[in-house]
Every structure is written in structure tokens, then in C-alpha cells.
CHARMM-style PDB file with segment names, atoms N, HN, CA, C and O in Angstrom:
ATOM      1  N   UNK     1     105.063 135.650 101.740  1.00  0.00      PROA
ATOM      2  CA  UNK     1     104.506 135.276 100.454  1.00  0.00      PROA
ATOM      3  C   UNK     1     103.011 135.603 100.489  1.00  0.00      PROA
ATOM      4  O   UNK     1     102.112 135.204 101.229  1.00  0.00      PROA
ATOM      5  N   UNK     2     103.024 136.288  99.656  1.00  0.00      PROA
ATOM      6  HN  UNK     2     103.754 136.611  99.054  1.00  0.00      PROA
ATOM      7  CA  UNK     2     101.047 136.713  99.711  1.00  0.00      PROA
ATOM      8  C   UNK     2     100.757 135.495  98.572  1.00  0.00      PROA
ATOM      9  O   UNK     2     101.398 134.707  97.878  1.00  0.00      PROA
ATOM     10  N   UNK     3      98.923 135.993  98.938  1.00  0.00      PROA
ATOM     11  HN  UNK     3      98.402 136.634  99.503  1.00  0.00      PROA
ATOM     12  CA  UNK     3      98.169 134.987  98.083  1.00  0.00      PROA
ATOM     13  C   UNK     3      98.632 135.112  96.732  1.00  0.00      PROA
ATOM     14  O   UNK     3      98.888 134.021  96.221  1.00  0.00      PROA
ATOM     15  N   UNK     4      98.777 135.893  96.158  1.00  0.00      PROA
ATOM     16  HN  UNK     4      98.569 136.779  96.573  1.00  0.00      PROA
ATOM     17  CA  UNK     4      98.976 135.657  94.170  1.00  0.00      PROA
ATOM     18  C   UNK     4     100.387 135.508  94.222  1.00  0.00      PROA
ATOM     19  O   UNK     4     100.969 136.003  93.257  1.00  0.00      PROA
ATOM     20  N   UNK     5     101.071 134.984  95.046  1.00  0.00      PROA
ATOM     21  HN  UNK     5     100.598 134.581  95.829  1.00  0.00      PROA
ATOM     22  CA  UNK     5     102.369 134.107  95.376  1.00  0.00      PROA
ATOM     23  C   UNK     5     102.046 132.933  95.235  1.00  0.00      PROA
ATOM     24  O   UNK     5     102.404 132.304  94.239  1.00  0.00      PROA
ATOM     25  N   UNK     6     101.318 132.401  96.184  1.00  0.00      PROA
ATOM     26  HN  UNK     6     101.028 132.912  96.993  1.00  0.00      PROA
ATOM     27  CA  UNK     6     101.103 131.202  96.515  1.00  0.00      PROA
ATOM     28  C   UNK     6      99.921 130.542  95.570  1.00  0.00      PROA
ATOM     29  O   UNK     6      99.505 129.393  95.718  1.00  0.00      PROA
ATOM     30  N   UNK     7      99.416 131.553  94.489  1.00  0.00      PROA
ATOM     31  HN  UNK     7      99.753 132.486  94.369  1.00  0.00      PROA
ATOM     32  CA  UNK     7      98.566 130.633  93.340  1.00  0.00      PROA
ATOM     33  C   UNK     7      99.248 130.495  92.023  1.00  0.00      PROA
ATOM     34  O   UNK     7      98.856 129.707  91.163  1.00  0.00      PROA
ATOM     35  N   UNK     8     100.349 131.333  91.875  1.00  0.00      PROA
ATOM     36  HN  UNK     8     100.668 131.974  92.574  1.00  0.00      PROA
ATOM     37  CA  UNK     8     100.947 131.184  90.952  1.00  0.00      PROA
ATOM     38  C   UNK     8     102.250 129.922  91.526  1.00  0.00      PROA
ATOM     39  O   UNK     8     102.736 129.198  90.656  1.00  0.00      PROA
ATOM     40  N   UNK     9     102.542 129.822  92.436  1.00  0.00      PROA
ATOM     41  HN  UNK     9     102.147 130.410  93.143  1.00  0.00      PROA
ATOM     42  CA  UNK     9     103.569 128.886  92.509  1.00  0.00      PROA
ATOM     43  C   UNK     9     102.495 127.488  92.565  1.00  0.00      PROA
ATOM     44  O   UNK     9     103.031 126.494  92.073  1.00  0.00      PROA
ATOM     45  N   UNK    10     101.508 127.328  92.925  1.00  0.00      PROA
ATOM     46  HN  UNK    10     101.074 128.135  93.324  1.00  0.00      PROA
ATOM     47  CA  UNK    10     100.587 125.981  92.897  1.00  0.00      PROA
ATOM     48  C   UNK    10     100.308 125.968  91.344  1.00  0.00      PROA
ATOM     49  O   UNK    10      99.886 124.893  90.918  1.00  0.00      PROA
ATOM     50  N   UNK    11     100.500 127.142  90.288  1.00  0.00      PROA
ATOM     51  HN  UNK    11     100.843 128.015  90.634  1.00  0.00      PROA
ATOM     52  CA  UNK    11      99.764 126.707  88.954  1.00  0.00      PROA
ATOM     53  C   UNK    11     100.994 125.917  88.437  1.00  0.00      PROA
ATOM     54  O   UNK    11     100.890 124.828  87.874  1.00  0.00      PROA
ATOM     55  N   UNK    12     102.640 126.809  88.769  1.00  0.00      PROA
ATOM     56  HN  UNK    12     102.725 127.694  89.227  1.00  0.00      PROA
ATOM     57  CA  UNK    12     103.550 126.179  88.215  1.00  0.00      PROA
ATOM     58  C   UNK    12     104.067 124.242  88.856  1.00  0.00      PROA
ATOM     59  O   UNK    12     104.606 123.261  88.345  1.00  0.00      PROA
ATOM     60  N   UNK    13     103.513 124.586  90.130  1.00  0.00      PROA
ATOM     61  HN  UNK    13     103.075 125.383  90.545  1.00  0.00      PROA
ATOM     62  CA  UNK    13     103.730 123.004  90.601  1.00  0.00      PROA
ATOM     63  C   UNK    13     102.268 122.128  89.710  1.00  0.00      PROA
ATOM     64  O   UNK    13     102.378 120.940  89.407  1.00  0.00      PROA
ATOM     65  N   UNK    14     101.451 122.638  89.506  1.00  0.00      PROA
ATOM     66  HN  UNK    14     101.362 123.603  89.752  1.00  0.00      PROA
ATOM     67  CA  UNK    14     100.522 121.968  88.932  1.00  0.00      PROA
ATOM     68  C   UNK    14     100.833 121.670  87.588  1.00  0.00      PROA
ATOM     69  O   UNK    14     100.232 120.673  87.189  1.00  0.00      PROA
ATOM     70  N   UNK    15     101.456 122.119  86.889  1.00  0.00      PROA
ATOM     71  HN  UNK    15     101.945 122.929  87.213  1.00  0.00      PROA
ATOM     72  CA  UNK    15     101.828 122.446  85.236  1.00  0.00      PROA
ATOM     73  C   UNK    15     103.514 121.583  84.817  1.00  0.00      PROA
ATOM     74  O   UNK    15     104.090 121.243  83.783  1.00  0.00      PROA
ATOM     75  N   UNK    16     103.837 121.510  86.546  1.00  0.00      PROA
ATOM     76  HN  UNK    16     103.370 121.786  87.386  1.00  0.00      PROA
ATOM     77  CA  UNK    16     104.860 120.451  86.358  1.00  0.00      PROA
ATOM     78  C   UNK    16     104.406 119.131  86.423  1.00  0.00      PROA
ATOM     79  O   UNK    16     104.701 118.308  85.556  1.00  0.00      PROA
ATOM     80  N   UNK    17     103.906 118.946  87.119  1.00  0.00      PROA
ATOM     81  HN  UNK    17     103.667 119.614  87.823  1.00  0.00      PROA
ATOM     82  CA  UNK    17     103.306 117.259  87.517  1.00  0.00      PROA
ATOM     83  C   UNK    17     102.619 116.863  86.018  1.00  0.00      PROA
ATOM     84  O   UNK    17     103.124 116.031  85.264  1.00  0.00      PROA
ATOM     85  N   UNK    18     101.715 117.406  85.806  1.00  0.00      PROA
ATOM     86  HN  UNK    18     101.305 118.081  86.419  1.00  0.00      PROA
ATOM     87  CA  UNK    18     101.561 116.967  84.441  1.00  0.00      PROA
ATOM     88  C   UNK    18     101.892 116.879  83.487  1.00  0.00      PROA
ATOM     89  O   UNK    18     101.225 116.433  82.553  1.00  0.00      PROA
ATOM     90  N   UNK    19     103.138 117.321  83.428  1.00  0.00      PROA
ATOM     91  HN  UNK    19     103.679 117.683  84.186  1.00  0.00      PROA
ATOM     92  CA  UNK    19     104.042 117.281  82.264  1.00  0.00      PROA
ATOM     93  C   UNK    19     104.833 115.882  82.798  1.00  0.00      PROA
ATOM     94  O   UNK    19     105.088 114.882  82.126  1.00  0.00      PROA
ATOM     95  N   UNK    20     105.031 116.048  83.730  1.00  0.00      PROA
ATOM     96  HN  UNK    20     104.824 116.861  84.276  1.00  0.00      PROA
ATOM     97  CA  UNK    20     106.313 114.673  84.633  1.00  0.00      PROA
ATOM     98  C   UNK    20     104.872 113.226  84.380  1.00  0.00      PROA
ATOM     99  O   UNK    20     105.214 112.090  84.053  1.00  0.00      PROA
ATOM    100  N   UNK    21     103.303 113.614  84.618  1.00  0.00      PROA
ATOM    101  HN  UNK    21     103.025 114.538  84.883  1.00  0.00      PROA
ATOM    102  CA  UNK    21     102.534 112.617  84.869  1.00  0.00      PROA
ATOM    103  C   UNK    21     102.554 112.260  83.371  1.00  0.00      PROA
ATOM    104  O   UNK    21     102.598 111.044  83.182  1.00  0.00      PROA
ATOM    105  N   UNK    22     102.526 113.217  81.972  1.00  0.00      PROA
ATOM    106  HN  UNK    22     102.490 114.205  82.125  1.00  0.00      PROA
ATOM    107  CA  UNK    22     102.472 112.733  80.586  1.00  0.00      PROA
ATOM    108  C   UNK    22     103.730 112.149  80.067  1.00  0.00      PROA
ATOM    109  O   UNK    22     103.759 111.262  79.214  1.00  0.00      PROA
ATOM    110  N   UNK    23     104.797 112.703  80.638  1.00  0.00      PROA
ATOM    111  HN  UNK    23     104.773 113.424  81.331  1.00  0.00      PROA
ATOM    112  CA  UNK    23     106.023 111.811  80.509  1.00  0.00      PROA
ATOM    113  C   UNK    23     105.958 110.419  80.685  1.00  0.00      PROA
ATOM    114  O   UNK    23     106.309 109.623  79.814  1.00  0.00      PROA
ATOM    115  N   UNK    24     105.471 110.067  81.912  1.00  0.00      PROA
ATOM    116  HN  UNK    24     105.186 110.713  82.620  1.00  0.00      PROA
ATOM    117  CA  UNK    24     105.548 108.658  82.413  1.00  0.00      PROA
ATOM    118  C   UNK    24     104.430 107.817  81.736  1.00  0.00      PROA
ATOM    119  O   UNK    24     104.276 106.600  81.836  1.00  0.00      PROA
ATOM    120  N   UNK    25     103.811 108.548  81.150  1.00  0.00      PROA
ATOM    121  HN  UNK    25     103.937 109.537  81.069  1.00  0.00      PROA
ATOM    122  CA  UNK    25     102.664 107.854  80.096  1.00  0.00      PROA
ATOM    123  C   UNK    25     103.353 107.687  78.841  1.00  0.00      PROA
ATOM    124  O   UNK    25     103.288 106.588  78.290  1.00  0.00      PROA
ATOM    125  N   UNK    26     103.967 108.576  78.343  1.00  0.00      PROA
ATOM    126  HN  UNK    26     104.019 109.469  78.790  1.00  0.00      PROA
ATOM    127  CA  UNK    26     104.546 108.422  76.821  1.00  0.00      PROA
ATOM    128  C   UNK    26     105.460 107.085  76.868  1.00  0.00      PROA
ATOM    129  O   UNK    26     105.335 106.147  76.081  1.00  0.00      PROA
ATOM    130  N   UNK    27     106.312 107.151  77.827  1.00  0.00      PROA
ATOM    131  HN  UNK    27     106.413 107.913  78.467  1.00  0.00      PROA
ATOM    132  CA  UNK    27     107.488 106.269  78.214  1.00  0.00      PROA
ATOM    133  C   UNK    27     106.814 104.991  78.018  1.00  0.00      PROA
ATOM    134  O   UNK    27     105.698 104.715  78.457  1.00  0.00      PROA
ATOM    135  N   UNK    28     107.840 103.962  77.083  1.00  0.00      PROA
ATOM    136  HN  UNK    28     108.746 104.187  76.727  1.00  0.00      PROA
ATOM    137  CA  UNK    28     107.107 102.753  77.094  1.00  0.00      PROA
ATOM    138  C   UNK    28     107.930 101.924  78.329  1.00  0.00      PROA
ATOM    139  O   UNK    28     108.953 102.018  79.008  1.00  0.00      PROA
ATOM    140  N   UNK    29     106.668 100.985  78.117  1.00  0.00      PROA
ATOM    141  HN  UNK    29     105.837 100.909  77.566  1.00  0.00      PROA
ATOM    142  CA  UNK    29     106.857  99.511  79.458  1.00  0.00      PROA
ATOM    143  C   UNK    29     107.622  98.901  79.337  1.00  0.00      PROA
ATOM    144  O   UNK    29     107.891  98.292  78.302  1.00  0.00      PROA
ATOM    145  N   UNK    30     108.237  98.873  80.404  1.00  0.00      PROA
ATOM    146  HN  UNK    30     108.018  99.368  81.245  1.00  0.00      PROA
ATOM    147  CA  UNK    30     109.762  98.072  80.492  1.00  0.00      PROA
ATOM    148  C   UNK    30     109.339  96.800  81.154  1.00  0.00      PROA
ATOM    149  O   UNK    30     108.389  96.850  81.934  1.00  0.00      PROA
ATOM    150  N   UNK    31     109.845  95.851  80.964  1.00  0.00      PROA
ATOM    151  HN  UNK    31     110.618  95.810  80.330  1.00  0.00      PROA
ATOM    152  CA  UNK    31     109.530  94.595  82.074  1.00  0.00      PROA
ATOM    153  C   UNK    31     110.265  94.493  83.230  1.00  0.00      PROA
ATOM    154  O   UNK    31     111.463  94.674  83.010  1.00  0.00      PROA
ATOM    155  N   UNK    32     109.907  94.194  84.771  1.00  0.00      PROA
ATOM    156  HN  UNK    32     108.934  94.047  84.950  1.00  0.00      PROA
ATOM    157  CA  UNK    32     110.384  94.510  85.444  1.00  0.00      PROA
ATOM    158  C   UNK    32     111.454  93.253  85.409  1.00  0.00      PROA
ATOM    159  O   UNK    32     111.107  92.257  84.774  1.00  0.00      PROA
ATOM    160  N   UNK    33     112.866  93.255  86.126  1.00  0.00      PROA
ATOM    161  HN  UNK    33     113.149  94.064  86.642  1.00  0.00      PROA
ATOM    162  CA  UNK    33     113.675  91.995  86.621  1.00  0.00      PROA
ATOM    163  C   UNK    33     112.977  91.724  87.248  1.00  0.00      PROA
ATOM    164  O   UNK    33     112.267  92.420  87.975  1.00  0.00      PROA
ATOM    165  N   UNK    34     113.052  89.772  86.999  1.00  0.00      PROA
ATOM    166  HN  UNK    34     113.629  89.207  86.409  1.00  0.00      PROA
ATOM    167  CA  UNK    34     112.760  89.111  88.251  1.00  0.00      PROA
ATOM    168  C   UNK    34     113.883  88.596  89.041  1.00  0.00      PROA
ATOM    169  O   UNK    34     114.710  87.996  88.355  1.00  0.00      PROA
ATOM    170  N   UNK    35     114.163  88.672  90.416  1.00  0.00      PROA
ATOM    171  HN  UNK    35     113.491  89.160  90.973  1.00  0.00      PROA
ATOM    172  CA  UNK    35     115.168  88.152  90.397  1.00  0.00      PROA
ATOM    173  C   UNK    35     115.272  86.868  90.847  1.00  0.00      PROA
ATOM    174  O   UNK    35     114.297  86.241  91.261  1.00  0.00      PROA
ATOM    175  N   UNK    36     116.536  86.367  90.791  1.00  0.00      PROA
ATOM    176  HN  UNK    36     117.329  86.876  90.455  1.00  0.00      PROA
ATOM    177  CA  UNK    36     116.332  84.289  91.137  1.00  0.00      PROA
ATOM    178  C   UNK    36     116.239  84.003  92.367  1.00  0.00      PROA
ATOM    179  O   UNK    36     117.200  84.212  93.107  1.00  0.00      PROA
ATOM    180  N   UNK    37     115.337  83.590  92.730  1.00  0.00      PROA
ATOM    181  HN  UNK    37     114.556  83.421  92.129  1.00  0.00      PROA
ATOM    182  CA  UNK    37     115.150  83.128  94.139  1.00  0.00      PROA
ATOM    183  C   UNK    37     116.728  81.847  94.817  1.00  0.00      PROA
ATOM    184  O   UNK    37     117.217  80.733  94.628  1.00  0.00      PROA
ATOM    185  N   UNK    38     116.861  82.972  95.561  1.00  0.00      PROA
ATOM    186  HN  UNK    38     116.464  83.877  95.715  1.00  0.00      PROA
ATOM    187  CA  UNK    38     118.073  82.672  96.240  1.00  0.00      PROA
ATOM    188  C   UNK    38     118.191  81.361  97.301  1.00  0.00      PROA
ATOM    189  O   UNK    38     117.038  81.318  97.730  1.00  0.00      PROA
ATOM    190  N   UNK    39     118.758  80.518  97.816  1.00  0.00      PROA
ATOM    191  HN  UNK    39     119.695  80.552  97.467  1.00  0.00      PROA
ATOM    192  CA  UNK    39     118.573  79.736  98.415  1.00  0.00      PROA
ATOM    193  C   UNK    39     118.784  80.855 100.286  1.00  0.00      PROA
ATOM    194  O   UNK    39     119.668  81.628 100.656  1.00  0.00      PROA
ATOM    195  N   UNK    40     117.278  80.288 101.082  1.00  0.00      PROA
ATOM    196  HN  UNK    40     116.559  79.661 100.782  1.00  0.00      PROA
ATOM    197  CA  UNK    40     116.797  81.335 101.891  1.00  0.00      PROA
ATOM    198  C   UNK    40     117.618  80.991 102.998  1.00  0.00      PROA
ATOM    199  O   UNK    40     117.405  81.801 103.901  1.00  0.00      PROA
ATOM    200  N   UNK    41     118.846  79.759 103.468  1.00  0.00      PROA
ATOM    201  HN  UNK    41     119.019  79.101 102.735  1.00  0.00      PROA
ATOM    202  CA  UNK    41     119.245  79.328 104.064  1.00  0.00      PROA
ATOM    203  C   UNK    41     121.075  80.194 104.231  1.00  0.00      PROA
ATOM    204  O   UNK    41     122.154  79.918 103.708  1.00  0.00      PROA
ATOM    205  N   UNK    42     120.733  81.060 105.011  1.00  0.00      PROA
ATOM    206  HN  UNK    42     119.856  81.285 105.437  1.00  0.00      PROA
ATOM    207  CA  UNK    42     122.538  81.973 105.028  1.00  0.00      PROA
ATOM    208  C   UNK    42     123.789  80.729 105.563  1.00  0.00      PROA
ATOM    209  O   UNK    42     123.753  79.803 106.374  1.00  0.00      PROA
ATOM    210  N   UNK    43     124.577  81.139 104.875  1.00  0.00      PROA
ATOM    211  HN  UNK    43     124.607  81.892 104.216  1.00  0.00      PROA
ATOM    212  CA  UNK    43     125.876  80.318 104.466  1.00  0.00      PROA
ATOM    213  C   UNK    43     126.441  79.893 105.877  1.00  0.00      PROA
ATOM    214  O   UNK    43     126.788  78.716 105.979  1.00  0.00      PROA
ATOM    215  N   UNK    44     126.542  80.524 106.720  1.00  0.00      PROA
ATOM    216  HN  UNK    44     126.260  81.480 106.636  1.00  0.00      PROA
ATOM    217  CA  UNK    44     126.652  81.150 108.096  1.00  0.00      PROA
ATOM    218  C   UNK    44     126.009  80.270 109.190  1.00  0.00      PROA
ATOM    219  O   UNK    44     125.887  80.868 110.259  1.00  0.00      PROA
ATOM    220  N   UNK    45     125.626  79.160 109.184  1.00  0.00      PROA
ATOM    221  HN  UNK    45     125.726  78.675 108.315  1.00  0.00      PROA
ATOM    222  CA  UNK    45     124.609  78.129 110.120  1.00  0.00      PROA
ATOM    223  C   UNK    45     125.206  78.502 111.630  1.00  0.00      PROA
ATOM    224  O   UNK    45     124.313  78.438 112.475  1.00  0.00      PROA
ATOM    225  N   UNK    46     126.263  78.807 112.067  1.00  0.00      PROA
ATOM    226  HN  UNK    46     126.989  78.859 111.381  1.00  0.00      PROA
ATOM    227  CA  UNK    46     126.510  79.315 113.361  1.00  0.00      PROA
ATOM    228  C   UNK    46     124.945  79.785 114.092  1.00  0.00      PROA
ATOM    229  O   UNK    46     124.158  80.568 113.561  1.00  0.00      PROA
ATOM    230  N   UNK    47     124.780  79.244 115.139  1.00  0.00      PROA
ATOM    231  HN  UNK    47     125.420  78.608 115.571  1.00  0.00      PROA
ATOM    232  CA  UNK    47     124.223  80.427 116.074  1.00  0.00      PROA
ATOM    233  C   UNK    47     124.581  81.304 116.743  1.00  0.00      PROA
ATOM    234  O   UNK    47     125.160  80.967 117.776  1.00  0.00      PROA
ATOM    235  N   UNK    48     124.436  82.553 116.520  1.00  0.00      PROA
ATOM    236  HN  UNK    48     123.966  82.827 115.681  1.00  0.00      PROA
ATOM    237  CA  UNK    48     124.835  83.889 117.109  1.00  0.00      PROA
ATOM    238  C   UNK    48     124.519  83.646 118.542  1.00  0.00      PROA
ATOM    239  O   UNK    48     123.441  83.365 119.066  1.00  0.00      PROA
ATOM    240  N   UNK    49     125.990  83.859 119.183  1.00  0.00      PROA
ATOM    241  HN  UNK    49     126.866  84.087 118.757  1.00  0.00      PROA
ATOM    242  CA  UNK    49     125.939  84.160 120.715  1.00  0.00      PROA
ATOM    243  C   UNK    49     126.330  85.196 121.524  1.00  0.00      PROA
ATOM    244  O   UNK    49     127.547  85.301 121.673  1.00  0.00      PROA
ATOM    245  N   UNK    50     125.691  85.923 122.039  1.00  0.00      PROA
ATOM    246  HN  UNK    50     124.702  85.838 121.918  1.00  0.00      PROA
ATOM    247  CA  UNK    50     125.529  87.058 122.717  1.00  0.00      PROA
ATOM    248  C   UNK    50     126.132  86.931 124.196  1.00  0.00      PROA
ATOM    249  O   UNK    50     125.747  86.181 125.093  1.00  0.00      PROA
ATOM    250  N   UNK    51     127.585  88.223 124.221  1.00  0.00      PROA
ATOM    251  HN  UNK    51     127.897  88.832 123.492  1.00  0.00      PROA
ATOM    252  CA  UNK    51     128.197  88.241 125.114  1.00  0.00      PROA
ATOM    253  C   UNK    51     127.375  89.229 126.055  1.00  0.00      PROA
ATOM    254  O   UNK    51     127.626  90.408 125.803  1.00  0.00      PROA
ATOM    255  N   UNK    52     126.571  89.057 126.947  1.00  0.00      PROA
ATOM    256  HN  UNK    52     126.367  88.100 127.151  1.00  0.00      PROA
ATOM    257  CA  UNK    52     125.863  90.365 127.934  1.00  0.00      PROA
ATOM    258  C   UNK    52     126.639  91.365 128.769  1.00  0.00      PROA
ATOM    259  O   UNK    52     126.282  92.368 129.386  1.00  0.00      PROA
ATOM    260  N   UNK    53     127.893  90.734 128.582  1.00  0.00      PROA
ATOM    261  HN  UNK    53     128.183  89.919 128.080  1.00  0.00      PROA
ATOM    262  CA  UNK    53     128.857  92.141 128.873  1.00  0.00      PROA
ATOM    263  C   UNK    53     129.518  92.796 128.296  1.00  0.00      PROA
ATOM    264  O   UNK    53     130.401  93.500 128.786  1.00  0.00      PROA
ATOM    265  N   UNK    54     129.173  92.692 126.864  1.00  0.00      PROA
ATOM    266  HN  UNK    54     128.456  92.121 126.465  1.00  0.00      PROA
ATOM    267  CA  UNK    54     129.992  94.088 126.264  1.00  0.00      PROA
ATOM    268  C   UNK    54     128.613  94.710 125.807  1.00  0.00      PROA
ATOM    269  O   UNK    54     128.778  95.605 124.979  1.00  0.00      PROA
ATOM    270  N   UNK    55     127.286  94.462 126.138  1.00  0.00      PROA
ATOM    271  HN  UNK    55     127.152  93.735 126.810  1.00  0.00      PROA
ATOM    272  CA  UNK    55     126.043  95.312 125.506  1.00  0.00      PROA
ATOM    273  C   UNK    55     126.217  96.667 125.986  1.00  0.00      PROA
ATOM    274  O   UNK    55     125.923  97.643 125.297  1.00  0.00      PROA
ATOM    275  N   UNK    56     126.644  96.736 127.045  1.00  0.00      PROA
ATOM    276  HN  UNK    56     126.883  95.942 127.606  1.00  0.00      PROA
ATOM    277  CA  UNK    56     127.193  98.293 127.609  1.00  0.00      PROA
ATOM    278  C   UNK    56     128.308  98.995 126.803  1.00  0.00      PROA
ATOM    279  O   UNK    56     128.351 100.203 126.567  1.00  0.00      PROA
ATOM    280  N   UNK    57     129.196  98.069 126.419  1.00  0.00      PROA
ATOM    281  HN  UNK    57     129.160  97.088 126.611  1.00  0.00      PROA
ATOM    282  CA  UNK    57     129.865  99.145 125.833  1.00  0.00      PROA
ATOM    283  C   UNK    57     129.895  99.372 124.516  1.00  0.00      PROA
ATOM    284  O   UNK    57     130.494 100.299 123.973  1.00  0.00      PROA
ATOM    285  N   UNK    58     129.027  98.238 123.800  1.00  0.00      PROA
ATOM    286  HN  UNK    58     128.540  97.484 124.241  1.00  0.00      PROA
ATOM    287  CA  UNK    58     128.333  98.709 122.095  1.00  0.00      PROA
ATOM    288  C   UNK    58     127.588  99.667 122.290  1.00  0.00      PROA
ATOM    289  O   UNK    58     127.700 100.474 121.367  1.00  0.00      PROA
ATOM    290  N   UNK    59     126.912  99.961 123.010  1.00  0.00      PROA
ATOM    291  HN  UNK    59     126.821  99.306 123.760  1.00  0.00      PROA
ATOM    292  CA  UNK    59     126.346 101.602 123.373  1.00  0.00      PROA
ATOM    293  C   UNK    59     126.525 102.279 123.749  1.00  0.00      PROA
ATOM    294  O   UNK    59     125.694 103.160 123.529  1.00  0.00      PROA
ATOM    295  N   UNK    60     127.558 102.643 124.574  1.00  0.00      PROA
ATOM    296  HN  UNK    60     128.233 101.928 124.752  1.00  0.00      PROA
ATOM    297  CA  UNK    60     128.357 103.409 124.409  1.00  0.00      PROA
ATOM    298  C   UNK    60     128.131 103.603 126.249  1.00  0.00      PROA
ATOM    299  O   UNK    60     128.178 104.770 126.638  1.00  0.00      PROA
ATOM    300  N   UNK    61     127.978 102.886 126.956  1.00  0.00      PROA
ATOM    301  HN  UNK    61     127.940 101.938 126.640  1.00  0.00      PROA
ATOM    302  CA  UNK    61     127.211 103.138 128.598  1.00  0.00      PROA
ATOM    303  C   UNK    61     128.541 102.778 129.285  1.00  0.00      PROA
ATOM    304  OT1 UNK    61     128.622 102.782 130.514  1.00  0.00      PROA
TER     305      UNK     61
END
């Protein structure tokens, strides 16, 4: 790719963005979701217990 390759493909990447950057300006404001704060406590109260002899073979060793 020579140079008047590589300035014409930067005018067309340049000539896109600003069309994509005036898009996102025209576009009106949406409000974002909030979402409901979940209770932070998993259903699951078990404590996870770790067998140290199968760690070898979850990896495959």
C-alpha cells in the first residue's frame, strides 16, 4: 500500500466516524435501566468444599 493509499483510506475512515459521531448526536436520549438491587446474599449458603484430589484431574494433569 503506498502513501496516497494510506491517505485516502484515513480520509474515508475519517469521513466515517463523523458521520457515526453525528449520528450519535442526532439520536435522542434514552434513559438508561436501572436495575433492582438484588438481594446480595446467593440462595446457596453452603460452603464450598474443595476436594485436593481431583485438582489434578480438573486440569487435566
Amino acid at each position: 500500500m503506498d502513501m496516497l493509499d494510506q491517505m485516502n483510506l484515513h480520509l474515508l475512515m475519517q469521513e466515517r466516524l463523523e458521520k457515526i459521531l453525528e449520528d450519535i448526536e442526532r439520536r435522542p436520549k434514552e434513559k438508561s435501566k436501572k436495575t433492582k438491587a438484588f438481594d446480595r446474599i446467593p440462595a446457596n449458603k453452603e460452603r464450598a468444599e474443595w476436594n485436593l484430589q481431583e485438582i489434578p484431574v480438573l486440569f487435566g494433569a
